[in-house]
Structures are given as structure tokens and as C-alpha cells.
N, C-alpha and C positions, 0 to 999 in steps of 0.2 A: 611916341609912346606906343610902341609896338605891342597889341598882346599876341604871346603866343601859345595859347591857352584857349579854349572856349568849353565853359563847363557850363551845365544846368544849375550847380547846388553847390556854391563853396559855403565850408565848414571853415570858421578861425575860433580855435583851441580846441583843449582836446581834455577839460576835465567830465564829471558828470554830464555836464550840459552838452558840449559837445560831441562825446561822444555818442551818448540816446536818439540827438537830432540825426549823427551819421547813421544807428539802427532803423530809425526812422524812414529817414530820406531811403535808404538805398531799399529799405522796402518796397517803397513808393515807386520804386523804380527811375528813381531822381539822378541815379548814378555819382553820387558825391564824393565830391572830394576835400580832404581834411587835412588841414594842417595843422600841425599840434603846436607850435610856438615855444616861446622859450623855455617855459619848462612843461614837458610832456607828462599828463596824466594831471597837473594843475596843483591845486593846493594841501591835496589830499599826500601826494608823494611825500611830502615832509610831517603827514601825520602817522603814527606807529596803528595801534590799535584802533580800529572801528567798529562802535559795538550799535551805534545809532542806526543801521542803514537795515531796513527788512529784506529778508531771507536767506541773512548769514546770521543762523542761532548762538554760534559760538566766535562769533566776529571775526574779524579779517584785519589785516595791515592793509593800511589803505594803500601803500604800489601797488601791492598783488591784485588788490578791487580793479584797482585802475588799469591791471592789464587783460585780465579780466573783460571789462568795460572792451578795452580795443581789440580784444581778439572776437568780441564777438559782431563787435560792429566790421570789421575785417570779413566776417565768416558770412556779413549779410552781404559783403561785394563794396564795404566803401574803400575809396582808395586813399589809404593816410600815408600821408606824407611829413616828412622831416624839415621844416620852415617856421620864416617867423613872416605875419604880413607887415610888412612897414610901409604901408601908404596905399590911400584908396582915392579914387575918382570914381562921384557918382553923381554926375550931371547928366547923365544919358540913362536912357531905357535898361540898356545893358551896364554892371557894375562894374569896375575896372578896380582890381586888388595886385597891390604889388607884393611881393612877395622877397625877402632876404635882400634888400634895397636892389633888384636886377630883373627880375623878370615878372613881364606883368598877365593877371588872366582877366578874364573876361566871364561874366558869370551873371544868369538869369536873375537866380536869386542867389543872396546873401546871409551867412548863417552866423551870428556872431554870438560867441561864448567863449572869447578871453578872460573872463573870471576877474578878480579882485587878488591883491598882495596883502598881505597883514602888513602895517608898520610895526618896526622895532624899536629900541632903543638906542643899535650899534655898539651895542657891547661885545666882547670876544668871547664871553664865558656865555651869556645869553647864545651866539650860534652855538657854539661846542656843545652845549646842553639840553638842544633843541631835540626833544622828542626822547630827553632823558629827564623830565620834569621840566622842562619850562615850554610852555604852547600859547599861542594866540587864539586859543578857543577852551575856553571853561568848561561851554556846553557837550563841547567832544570830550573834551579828555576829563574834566574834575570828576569823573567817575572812580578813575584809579588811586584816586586818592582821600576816597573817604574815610573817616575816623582822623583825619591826618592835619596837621595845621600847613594853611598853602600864604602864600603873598598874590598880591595883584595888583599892579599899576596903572594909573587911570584915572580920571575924574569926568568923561563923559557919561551919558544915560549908559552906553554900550558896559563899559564900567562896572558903573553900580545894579546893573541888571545881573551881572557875570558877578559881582561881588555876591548880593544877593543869592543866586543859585546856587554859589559854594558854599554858603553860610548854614544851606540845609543839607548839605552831603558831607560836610568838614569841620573838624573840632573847634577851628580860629582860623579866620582870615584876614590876612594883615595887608590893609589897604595904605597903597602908597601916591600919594597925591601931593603934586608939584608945587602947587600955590597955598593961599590958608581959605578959598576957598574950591566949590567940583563949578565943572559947567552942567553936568547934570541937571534936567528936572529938577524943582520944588519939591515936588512931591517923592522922584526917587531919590533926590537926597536927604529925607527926612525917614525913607524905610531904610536905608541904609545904616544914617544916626543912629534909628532905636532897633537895631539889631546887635542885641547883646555882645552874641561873638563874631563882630567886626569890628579891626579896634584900626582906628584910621591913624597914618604918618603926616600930620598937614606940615607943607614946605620941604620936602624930603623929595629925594629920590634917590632912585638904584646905585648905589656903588659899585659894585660888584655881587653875580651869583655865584654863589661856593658850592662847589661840589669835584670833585676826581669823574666817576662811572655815572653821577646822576646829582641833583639838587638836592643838599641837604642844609643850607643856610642862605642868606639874601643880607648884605650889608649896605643899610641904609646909612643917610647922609642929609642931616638937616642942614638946609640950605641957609639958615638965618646964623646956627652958632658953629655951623662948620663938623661938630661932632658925630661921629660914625658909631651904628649898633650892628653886630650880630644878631638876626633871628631867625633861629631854627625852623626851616621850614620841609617839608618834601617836596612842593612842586612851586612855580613861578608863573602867572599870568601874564601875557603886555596886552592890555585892552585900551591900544592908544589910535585905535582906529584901523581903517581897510583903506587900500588906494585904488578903486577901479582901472582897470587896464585899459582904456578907452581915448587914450591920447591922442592917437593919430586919426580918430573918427571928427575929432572937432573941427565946427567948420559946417560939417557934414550934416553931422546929428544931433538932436535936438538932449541934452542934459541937465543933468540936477548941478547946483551949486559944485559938488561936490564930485561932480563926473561920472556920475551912473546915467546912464542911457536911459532915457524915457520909452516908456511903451505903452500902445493904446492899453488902458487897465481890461484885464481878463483875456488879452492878447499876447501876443510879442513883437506886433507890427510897431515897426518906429516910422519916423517921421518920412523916411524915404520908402517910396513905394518898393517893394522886392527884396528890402534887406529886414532882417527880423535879430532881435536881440534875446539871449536867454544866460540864464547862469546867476554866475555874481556879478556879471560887470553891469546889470539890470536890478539886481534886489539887493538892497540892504540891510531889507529886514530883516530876514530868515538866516538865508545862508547856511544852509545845510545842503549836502551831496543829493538827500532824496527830493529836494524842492528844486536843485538846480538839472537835476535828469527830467523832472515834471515838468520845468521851462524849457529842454532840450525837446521832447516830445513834441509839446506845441508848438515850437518855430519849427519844427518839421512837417507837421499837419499844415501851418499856416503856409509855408515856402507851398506843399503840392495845392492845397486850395489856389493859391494864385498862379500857378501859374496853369493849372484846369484853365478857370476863369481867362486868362491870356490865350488859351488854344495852344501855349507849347508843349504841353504834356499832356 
């Protein structure tokens, strides 16, 4: 296991998180190197409008943010590179990250912000439609859709939390849940209840999202009598969870049930000395652009603190 490589500061991904750590680091004079992964610029590439993120008054598409993001971390001297890491060894001082399963580097410190995938359904019309009214994020997009009646699939807290916030921007929200009953909270499944205009599907789920250019209906399918409805909708929710990106760390590093990386709280130090964790593939709570550049920051402060503290920088 040859590395052929030896860098101060690897960066794995390249969305908010990643790339702020690479402004960061290269400030620092960490000289980092970035590798953007499978999909470059992260979660946000497949969201249209962004109106949540400060200091775009008139908002942005989120590619454009995100090239944005890499041209200026580019312009502070990081070197981003075109790869995915598929495997790390970190039983040594020095971390060892493979890279596109073939060549391996060597690296002080470790900067991880692979991010989180939305799950979907796997429907055909759900991708076709994607970013044409159906999104894996309410709190981003149910902005564009106020006055409007939406759908939204789900029966976790994440869910009915996202039910809830469309219920005060949106005419009706037509909630579609699998079983007869949510796994949600008690408590949020009783604010959900007595929330006039949410009118819930129990036993149901998606048939099909209708639409030609954009969402303009959702055919449900009650699972007990088989019989399908039409309901006019303009946009479509999947709030059926996020899958951290954090596969090939296991083993390694220390995670929640559910494979979010653990970090010391009010840090981003994980359980291995030198590598640090920031973004989504570390929060589950937030998960917004501007909270995962704020993690991006801090494992870039944290990587130069440690290795001050080391004597290598």
C-alpha cells in the first residue's frame, strides 16, 4: 500500500462544508487538497433556487453558489481535484485515504464532509420532476409554493416537522403515510392531527407524480382497498429520510445508529486524532448550506490548531 501522495490537509467533498474548510485550510497555509466525490458541489446541485443562504438578496441556484464556493476556495490556492475516496486506513499517526479504488495519499490531517443523500421513493416521474416541484427539502423549497396546495410523504418527526412548516406557507398539505400509523413523536404527531389544513393519507402511498414541465398532481394508492386518487397538487415532498455518506469510515469512526459521524459536541474532532468531521454526514439536525460551511470553518481551524500543537505547521 504504496502512498503516493503526502499532503498536510485532505479535504473529502466538496459541498458547503467542504469547500469553506478548503478557504479555510488554504488560508491557514495548510495547502489542501480536495476532492469532490461523486457528485461535485453536493446536495445543493440538484436544488434550483436558494433564497435561505445570507448574502445573496435576490437568491441564487444553488450550482451556480456552488461554483461560486469552488472558485473561490481555488482562488485561495486549494487544490481540488476530480475523485471519489473509497477507502481509508487510520491506524497510524499519518492518515492513509485511497482515492478512485487505486491510489493511495497520506495526510496529516483529515477533513471530512461527504455530506448526506436524501432517500427517495424510486419512482421515474419523482427524478424527472426533481427541481420541477418535487424536493427533498420543504424548508428550502416550500417557499415557492405558498398559497398553493403541496403533498408530502413521510411519517417520521422529520416529516411532520416539514408537514407542519408547509401547513403555515400552503393552502393544504396532503400528507401521505404508509401504515395507519407515523413513527413520529407523540407530541408531533398530535400537532400535526390538529392542524386543520393537513389532511393525512393513512395506508397509502405514491403512485405516481403527474406532471409534463412541473408537478401538478400526486396519485395516491390506498394500500388496504387497492383504490387510487388524483390530487391536485403543485409541488411534492419525500421526507423519508437522509443516508449519510459515511460507509467506508466504519470500522474507523465512532457513529450514531444511523451513520452520522460523531463529534466532540462544539467541535468537529472525531474519535481519531487528526481527522475532523463537518457538513451533513455529522448533523442531522440542521442541515442547511449555512450551518454546514459553519462546520466547514471549524474543522479547518481545528485541523490548523492540531497540528500547531504537533509542531508541523
Amino acid at each position: 500500500m504504496e502512498a503516493s501522495e503526502k499532503v498536510q490537509c485532505l479535504i473529502i467533498g466538496s459541498g458547503p462544508a467542504g469547500y469553506t474548510a478548503a478557504i479555510y485550510a488554504s488560508r491557514a497555509g495548510l495547502n489542501p487538497v480536495l476532492y469532490q466525490g461523486i457528485q461535485p458541489g453536493g446536495q445543493l446541485t440538484i436544488t434550483t433556487e436558494v433564497e435561505n443562504y445570507p448574502g445573496y438578496p435576490d437568491g441564487i441556484q444553488g450550482p451556480e453558489m456552488m461554483v461560486h464556493f469552488e472558485k473561490q476556495a481555488a482562488r485561495m490556492g486549494a487544490d481540488i481535484r476530480y475523485g471519489l475516496a473509497t477507502k481509508v486506513d487510520f491506524t497510524g499517526p499519518v492518515h492513509k485515504v485511497q482515492i478512485d479504488e487505486e491510489k493511495w495519499i497520506e495526510a496529516d490531517t483529515v477533513i471530512i464532509s461527504t455530506g448526506a443523500s436524501a432517500k427517495w421513493l424510486g419512482l421515474e416521474s419523482e427524478q424527472r420532476l426533481n427541481g420541477f416541484g418535487v424536493s427533498a427539502c420543504a424548508v428550502c423549497d416550500g417557499f415557492f409554493f405558498k398559497g398553493k396546495e403541496v403533498a408530502i410523504v413521510g411519517a417520521g418527526d422529520t416529516a411532520a416537522e416539514e408537514a407542519l412548516y408547509l401547513s403555515k406557507i400552503c393552502s393544504r398539505v396532503h400528507m401521505i403515510v404508509r401504515r395507519d400509523e407515523m413513527r413520529a413523536s407523540k407530541v408531533m404527531q398530535e400537532r400535526v392531527k390538529n392542524t386543520a389544513n393537513i389532511k393525512i393519507y393513512w395506508n397509502s402511498e405514491t403512485d405516481e407524480v403527474l406532471g409534463d414541465k412541473k408537478v401538478h398532481a400526486v396519485r395516491i394508492r390506498n394500500k388496504k382497498t387497492g383504490e387510487t386518487e388524483e390530487v391536485p397538487v403543485s409541488a411534492f415532498f419525500v421526507a423519508i429520510g437522509h443516508q449519510p455518506n459515511s460507509d467506508i469510515f466504519k470500522g474507523w469512526l465512532d457513529m450514531d445508529e444511523a451513520g452520522y459521524l460523531k463529534t466532540i459536541p462544539g467541535t468537529s474532532k472525531t474519535n481519531v486524532e487528526g481527522v475532523f468531521a463537518s457538513g451533513d454526514v455529522q448533523d442531522k439536525v440542521y442541515r442547511q448550506a449555512v450551518t454546514a460551511a459553519g462546520s466547514g470553518c471549524m474543522a479547518a481551524l481545528d485541523a490548523e490548531r492540531y497540528l500547531s500543537a504537533k509542531g508541523v505547521h
